[in-house]
C-alpha positions as a Markdown table, in Angstrom:
| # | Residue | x | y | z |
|---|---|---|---|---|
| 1 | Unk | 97.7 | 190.4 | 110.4 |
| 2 | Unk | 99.3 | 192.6 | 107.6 |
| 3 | Unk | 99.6 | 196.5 | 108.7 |
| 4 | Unk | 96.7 | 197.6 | 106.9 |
| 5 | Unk | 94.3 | 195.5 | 109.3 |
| 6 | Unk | 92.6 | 196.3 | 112.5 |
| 7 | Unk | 95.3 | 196.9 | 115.3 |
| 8 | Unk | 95.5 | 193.8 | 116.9 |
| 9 | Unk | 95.7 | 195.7 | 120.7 |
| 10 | Unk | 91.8 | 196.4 | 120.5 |
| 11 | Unk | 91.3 | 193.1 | 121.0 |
| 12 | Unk | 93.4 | 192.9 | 124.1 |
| 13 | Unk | 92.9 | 194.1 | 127.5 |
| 14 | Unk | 94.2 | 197.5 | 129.0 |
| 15 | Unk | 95.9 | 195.7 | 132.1 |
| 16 | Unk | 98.6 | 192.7 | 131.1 |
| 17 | Unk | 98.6 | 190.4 | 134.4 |
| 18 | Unk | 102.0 | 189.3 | 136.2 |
| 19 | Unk | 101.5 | 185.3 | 136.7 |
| 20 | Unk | 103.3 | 183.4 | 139.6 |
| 21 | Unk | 104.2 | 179.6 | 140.1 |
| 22 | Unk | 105.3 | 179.3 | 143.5 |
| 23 | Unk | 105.8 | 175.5 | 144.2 |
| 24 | Unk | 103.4 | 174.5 | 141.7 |
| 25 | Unk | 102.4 | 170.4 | 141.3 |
| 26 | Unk | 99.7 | 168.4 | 139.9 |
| 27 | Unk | 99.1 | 164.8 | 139.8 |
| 28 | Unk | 100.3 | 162.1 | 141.8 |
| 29 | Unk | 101.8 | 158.7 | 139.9 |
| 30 | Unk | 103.6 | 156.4 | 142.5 |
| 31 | Unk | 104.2 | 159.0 | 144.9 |
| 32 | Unk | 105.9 | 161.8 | 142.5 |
| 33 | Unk | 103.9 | 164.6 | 140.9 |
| 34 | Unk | 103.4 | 164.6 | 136.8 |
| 35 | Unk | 104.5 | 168.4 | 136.9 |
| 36 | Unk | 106.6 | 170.2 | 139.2 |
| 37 | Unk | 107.3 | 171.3 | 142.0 |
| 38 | Unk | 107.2 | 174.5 | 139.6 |
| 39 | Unk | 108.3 | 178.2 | 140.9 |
| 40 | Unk | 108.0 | 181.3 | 138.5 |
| 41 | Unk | 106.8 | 184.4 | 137.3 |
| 42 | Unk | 105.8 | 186.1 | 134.2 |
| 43 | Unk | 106.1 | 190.0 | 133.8 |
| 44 | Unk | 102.9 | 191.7 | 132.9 |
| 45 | Unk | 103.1 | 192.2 | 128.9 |
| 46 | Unk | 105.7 | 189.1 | 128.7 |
| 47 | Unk | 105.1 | 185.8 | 126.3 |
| 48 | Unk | 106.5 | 182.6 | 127.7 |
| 49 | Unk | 107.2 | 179.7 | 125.5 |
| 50 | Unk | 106.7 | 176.4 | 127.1 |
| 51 | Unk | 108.6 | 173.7 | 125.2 |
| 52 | Unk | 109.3 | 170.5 | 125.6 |
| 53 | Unk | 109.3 | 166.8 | 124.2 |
| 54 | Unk | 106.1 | 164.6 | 124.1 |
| 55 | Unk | 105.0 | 163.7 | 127.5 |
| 56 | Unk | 107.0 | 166.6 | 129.1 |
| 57 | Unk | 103.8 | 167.7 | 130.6 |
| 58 | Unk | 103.0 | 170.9 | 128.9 |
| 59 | Unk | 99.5 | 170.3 | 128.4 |
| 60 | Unk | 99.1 | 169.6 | 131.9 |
| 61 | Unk | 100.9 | 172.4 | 133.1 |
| 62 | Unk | 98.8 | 174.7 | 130.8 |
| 63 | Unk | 95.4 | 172.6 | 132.3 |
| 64 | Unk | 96.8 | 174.3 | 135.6 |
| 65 | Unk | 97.1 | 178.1 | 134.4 |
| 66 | Unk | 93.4 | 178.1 | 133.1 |
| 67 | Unk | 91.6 | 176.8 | 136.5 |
| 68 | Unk | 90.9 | 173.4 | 134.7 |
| 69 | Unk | 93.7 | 170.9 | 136.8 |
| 70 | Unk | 93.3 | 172.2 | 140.7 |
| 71 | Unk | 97.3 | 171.7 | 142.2 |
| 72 | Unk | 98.0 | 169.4 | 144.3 |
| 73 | Unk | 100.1 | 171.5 | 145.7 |
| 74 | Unk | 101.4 | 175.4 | 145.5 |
| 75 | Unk | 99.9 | 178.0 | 144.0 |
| 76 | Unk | 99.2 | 179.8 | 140.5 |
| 77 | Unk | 98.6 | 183.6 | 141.1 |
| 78 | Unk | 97.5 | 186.1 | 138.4 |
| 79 | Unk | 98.4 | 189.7 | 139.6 |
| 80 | Unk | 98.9 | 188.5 | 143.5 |
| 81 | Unk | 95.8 | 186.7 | 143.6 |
| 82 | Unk | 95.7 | 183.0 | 143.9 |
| 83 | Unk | 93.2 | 182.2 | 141.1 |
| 84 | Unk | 91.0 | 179.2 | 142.8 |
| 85 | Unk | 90.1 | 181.8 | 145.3 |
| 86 | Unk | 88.4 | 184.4 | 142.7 |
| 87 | Unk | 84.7 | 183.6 | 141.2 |
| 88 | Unk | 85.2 | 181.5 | 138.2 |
| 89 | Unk | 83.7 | 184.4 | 136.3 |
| 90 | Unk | 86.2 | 186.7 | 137.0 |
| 91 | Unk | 89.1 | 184.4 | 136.1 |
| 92 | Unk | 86.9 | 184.3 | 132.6 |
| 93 | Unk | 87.3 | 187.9 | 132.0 |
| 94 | Unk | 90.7 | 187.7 | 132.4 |
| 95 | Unk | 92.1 | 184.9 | 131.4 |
| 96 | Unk | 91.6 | 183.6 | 127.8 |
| 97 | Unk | 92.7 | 180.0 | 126.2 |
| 98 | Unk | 92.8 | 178.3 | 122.7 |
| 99 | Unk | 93.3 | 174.7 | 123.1 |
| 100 | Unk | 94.6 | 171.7 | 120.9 |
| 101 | Unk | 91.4 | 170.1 | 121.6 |
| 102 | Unk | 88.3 | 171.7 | 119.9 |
| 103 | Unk | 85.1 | 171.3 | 121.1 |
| 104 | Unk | 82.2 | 170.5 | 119.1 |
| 105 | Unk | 80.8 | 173.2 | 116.8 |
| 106 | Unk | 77.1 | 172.7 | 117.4 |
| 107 | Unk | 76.1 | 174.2 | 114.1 |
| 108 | Unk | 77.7 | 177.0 | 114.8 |
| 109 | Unk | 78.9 | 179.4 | 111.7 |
| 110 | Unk | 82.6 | 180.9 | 112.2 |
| 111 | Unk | 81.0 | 184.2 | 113.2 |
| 112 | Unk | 78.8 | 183.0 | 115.8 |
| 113 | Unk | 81.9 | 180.8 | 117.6 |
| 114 | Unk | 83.8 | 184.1 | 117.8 |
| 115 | Unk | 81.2 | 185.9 | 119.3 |
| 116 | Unk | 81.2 | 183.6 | 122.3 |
| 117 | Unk | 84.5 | 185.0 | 122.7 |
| 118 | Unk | 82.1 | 188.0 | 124.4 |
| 119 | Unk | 80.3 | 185.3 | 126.4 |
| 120 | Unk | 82.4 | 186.5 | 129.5 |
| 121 | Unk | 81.9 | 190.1 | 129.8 |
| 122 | Unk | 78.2 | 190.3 | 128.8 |
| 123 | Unk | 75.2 | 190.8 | 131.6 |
| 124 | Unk | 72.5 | 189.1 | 129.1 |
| 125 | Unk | 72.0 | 187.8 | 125.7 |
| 126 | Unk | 72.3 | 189.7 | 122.7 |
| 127 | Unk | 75.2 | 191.7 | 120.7 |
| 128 | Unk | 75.3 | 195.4 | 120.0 |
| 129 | Unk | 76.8 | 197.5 | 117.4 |
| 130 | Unk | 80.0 | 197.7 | 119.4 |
| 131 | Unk | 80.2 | 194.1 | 119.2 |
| 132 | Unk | 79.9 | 193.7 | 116.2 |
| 133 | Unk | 82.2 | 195.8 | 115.1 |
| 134 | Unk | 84.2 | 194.2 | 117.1 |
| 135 | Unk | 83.6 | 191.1 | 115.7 |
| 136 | Unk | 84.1 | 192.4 | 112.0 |
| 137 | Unk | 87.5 | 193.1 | 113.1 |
| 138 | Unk | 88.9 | 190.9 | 114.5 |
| 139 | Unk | 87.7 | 188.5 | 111.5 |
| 140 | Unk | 89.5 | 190.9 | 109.6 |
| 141 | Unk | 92.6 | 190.6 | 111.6 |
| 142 | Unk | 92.4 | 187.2 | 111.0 |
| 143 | Unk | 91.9 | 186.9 | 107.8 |
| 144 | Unk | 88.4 | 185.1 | 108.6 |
| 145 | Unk | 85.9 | 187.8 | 106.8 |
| 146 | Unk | 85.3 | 185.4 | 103.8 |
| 147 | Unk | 84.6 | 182.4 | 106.2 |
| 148 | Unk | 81.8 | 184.3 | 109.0 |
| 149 | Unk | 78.8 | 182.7 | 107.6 |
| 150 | Unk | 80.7 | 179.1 | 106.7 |
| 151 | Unk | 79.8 | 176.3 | 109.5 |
| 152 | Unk | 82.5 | 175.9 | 111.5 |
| 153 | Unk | 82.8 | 172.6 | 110.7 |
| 154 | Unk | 83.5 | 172.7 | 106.9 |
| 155 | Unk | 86.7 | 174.1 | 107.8 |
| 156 | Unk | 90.0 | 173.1 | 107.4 |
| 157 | Unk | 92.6 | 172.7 | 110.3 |
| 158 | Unk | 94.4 | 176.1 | 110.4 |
| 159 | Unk | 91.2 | 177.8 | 109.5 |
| 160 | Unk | 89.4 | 176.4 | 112.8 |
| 161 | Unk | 92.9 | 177.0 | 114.6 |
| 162 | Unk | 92.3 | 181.0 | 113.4 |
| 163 | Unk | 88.8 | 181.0 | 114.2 |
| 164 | Unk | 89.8 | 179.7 | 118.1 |
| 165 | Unk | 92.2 | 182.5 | 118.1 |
| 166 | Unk | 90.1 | 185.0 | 117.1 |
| 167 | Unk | 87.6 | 184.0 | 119.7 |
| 168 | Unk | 90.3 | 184.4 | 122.3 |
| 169 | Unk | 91.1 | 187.6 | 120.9 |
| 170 | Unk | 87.9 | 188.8 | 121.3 |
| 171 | Unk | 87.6 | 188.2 | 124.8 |
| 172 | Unk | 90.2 | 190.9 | 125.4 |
| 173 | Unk | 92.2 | 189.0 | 128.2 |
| 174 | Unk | 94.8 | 190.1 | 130.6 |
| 175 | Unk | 96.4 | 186.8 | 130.1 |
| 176 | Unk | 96.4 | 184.4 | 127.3 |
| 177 | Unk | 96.9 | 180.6 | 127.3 |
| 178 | Unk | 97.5 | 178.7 | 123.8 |
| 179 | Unk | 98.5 | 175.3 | 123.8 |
| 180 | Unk | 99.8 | 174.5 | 120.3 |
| 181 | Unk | 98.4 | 177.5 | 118.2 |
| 182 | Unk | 100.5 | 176.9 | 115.0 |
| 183 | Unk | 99.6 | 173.2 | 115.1 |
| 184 | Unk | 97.7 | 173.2 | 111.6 |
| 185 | Unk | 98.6 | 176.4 | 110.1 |
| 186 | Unk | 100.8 | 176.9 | 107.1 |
| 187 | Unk | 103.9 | 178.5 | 107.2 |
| 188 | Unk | 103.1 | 182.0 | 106.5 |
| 189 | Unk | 100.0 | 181.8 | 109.4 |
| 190 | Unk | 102.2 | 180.0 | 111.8 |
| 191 | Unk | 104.9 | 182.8 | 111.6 |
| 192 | Unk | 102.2 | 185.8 | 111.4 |
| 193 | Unk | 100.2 | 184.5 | 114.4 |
| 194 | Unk | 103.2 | 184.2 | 116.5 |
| 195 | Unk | 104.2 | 188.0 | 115.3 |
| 196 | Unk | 100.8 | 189.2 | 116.4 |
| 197 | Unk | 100.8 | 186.8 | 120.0 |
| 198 | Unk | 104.1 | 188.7 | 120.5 |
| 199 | Unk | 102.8 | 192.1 | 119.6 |
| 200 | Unk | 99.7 | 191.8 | 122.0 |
| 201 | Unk | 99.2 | 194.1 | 124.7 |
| 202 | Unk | 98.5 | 191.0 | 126.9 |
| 203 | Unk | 100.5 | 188.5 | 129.1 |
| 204 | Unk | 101.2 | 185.0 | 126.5 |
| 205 | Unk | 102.0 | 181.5 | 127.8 |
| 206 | Unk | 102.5 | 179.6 | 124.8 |
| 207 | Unk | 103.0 | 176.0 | 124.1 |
| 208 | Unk | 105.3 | 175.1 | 121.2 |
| 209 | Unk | 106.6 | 172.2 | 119.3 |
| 210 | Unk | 108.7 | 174.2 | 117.0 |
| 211 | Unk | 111.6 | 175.4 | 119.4 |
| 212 | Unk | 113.0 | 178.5 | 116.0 |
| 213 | Unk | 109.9 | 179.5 | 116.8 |
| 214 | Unk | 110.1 | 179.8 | 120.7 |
| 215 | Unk | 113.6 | 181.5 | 120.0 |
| 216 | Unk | 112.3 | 184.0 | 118.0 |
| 217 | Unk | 109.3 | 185.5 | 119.5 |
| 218 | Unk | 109.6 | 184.1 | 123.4 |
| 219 | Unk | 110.6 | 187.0 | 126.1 |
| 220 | Unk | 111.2 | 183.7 | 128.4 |
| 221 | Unk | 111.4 | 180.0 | 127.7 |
| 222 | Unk | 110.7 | 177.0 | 130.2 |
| 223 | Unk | 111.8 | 174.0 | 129.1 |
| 224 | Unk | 109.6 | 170.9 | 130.9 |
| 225 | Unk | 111.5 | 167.8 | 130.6 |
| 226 | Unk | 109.1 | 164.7 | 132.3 |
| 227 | Unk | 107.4 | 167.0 | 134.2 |
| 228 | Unk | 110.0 | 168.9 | 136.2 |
| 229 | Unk | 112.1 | 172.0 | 134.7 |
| 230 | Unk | 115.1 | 171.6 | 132.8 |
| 231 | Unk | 115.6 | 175.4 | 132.0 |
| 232 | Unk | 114.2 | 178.4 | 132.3 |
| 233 | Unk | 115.2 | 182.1 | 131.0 |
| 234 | Unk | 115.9 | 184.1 | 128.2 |
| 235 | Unk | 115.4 | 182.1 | 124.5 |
| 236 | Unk | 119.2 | 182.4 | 123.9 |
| 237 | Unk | 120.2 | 180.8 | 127.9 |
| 238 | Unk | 117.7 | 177.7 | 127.5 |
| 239 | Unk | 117.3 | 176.7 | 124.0 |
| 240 | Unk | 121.3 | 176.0 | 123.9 |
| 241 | Unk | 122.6 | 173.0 | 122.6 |
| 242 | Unk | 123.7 | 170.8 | 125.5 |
| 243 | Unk | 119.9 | 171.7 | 126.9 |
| 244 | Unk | 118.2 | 170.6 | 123.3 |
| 245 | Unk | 120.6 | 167.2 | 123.2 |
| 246 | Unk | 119.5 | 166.6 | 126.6 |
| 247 | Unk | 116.3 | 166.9 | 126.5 |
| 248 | Unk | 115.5 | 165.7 | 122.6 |
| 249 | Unk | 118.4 | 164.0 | 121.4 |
| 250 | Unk | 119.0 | 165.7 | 118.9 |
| 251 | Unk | 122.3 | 168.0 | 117.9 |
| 252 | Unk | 121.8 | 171.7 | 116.9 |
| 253 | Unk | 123.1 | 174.5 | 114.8 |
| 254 | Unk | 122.5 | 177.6 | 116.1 |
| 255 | Unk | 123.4 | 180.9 | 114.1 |
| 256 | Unk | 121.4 | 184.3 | 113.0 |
| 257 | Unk | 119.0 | 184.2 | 110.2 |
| 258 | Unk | 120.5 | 186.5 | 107.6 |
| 259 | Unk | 117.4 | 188.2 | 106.6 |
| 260 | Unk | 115.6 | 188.7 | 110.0 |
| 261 | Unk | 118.8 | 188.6 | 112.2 |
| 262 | Unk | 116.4 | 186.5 | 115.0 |
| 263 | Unk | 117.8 | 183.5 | 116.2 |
| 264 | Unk | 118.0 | 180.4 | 113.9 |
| 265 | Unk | 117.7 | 176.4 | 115.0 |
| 266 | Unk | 118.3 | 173.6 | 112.8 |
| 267 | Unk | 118.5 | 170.1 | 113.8 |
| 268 | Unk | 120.0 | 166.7 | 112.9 |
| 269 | Unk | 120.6 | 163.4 | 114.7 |
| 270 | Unk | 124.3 | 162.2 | 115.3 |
| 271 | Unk | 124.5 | 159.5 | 112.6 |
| 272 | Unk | 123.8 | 162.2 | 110.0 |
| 273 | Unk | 127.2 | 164.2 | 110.7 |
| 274 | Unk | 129.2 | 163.5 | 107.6 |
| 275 | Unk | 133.1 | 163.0 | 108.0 |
């Protein structure tokens, strides 16, 4: 993740997709939808942040992008195509996702669950010397090299939140889904993985508790209040104060970190305003 590692566009793929939402909704509870209706796009090469509080319906949203949650209505389209009408290979090659819940390890060592990140884009079984190059670098990238022959499950948090990464990564997709990626991750990880996300020759939708962090790095921000959209556009129109006291209920001081000059959030509830 530091300059002197593998570039982290070799584990991307050569054609960023464009992603439309037109009239997207999914779920029905008495009669209204738990998300949308829901109309975007994404540029190709653009990271969304998708913020929100608890229950807001990101995770269900994201459910959506992947081909896991069919809508119930409207469509998600990745370059024009809608994606429920393309083989569920080919939405594999393209689209990539690291998820809040792992799956089981089966015994696998950290190598071996990055390597399925080929799974996707091979004909038969078996690795070659490309591959595991490939592999080697990208455990690089992620700081993972010690860890390859460690079970997965003998890790800690963040290091199984960098090992799902780094499968992702290795998949090289067009378009890449993370639904909480920092949850777990130390302070210096959770700012360098969102440096690389936004540095990645792919298309990013992101899911994010920590709204400095969406303000930062985000190209676009959607902010899903109970299911429907509260804002959407550049970090600096959405995450304003009136929108982050509406939907969190909490106040805000916004300003420019002096060092980085990025955007800068910090938070307090009303009773704490000293007089």
């Amino acid at each position: 993740m530091a300059s002197e590692k593998p570039a982290a566009d070799r584990f991307t793929g050569t054609q960023p997709a464009r992603l439309d939402l037109d009239g997207l909704s999914w779920g029905v509870v008495s009669g209204r939808p738990i998300v949308g209706p829901i109309s975007l796009s994404v540029e190709p090469g653009q990271m969304l942040a998708l913020v929100g509080p608890n229950g807001a319906g990101k995770s269900s949203l994201l459910r959506c992008l992947y081909r896991y949650h069919r809508p119930t209505s409207g469509h998600v389209r990745l370059d024009g195509a809608d994606i429920w009408t393309l083989p569920g290979k080919a939405v594999a090659k393209r689209i990539a996702t690291v998820l809040q819940e792992q799956a089981s390890d089966f015994g696998l060592t950290v190598a071996e669950i990055v390597e399925l990140g080929l799974t996707p884009h091979r004909g038969g079984w078996g690795a070659d010397h490309a591959d595991y190059e490939a592999i080697k670098a990208v455990l690089a990238l992620m700081e993972l090299t010690p860890l390859a022959p460690r079970d997965l499950a003998t890790l800690s948090g963040g290091e199984r939140q960098r090992v799902m990464i780094a499968r992702a990564l290795l998949q090289k997709p067009d378009l890449l889904i993370l639904d909480e990626p920092t949850n777990h991750l130390d302070i210096r990880h959770q700012l360098e993985v969102l440096e690389l996300l936004a540095g990645l020759n792919c298309t990013v939708i992101v899911s994010l508790h920590d709204l400095a962090l969406a303000c930062a790095h985000a190209d676009q921000v959607l902010l899903l209040d109970r299911g429907k959209v509260a804002a959407l556009g550049a970090p600096a129109e959405v995450l304003t104060q009136s929108t982050i006291r509406s939907a969190f209920a909490v106040e805000t001081l916004l300003d420019a970190h002096p060092a980085t000059g990025r955007p800068r959030l910090s938070f307090y509830l009303p009773n704490q305003i000293q007089e």
